[in-house]
C-alpha positions as CSV (number, residue, x, y, z in Angstrom):
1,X,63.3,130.7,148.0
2,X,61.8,127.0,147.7
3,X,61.4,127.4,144.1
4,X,65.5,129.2,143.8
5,X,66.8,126.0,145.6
6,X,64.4,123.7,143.5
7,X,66.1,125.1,140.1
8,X,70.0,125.5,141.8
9,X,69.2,121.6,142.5
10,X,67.8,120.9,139.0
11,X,71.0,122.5,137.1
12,X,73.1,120.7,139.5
13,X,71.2,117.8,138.6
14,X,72.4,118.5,134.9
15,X,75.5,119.6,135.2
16,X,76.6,116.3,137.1
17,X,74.6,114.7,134.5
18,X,76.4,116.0,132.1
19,X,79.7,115.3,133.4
20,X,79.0,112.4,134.2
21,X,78.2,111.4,130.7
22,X,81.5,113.6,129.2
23,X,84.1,111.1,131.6
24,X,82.3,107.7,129.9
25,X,82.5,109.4,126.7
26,X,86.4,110.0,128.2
27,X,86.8,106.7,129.6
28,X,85.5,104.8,126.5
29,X,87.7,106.8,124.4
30,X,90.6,105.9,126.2
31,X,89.7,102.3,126.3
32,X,90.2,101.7,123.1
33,X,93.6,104.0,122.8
34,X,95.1,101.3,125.1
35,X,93.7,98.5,123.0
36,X,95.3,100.4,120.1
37,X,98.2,100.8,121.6
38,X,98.5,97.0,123.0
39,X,98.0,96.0,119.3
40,X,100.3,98.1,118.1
41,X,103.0,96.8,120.5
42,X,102.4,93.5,119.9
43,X,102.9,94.3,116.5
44,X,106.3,95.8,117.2
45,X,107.4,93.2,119.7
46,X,106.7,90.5,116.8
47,X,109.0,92.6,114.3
48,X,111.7,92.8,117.0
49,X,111.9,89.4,117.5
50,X,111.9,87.9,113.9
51,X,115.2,90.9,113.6
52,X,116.2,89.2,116.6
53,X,116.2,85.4,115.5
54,X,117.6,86.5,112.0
55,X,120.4,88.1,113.3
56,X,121.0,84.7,115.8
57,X,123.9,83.2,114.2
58,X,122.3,79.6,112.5
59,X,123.6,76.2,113.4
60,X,125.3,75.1,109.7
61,X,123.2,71.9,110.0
62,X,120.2,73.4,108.5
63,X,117.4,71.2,109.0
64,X,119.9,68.4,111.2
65,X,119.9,70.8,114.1
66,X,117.1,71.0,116.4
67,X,117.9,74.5,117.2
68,X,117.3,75.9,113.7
69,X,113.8,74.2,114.1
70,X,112.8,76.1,116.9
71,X,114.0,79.7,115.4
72,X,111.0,78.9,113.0
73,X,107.7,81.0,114.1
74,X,104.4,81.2,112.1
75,X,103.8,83.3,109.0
76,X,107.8,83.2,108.3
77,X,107.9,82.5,104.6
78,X,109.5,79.9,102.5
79,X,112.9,82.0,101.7
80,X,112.8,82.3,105.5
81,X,112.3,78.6,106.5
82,X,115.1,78.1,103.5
83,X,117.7,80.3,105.1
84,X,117.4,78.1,108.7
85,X,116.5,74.9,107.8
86,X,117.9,74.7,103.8
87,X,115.9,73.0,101.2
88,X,113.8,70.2,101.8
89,X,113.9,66.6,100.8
90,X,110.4,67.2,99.2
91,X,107.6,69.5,98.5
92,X,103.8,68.6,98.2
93,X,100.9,71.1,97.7
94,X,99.8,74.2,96.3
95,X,98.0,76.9,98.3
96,X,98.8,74.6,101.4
97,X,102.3,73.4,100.6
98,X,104.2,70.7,102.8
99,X,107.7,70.8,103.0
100,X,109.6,67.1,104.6
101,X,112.9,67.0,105.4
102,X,115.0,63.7,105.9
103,X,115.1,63.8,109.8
104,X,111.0,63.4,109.9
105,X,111.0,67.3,110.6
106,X,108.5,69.1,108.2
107,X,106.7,72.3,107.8
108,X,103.3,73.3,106.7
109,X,102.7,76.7,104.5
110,X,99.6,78.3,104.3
111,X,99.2,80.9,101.1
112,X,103.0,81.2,101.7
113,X,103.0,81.8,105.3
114,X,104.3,79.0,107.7
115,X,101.4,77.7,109.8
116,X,102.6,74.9,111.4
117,X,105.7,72.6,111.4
118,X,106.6,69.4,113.5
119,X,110.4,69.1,114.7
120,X,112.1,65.8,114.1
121,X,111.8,63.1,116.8
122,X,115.8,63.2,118.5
């Protein structure tokens, strides 16, 4: 009888073992579906809100209203800044490209992404 109780104890043993080990493997895997899925929504939420600035009606002041300076948001490309701001005064730069506009404003493009961009002093 000692040695029955000894084994039902030992495959208990196991099995919780076992289980044990099947709801990390479960846990883990669901870790990282919610990381997906948080990356995936940022991803989403960013696309939503460059459709959402675009379809903001723009001041007609181009780069003479403050407001059209702070629709910009990074990795916006040049034909993007264009369309808010309008052309700028001048352009210096290749790969990193600086665009100034007559107000002081100006924006900085990385590999034709915006990265950066200082608003005019009012």
């Amino acid at each position: 009888m000692t040695k029955l109780k000894l084994v039902c104890g030992f495959l208990l043993l196991l099995i919780s073992c076992n289980s044990s080990a099947h709801d990390s493997e479960r846990i883990d895997k669901m870790d990282k579906e919610i990381q997906d899925l948080k990356f995936r929504l940022s991803e989403l939420e960013t696309l939503l809100e460059r459709s959402v600035s675009k379809d903001k009606l723009l001041s007609t002041d181009g780069w003479k209203s403050i407001v059209n300076w702070r629709k910009l948001t990074t990795k916006m490309t040049p034909d993007d800044v264009q369309k808010i701001l309008d052309a700028p005064h001048r352009v210096d730069g290749g790969n990193v490209t600086f665009w100034y506009y007559q107000n002081g404003g100006n924006v900085t493009f990385m590999f034709g992404k915006v990265r950066s961009w200082s608003e005019p002093l009012q």
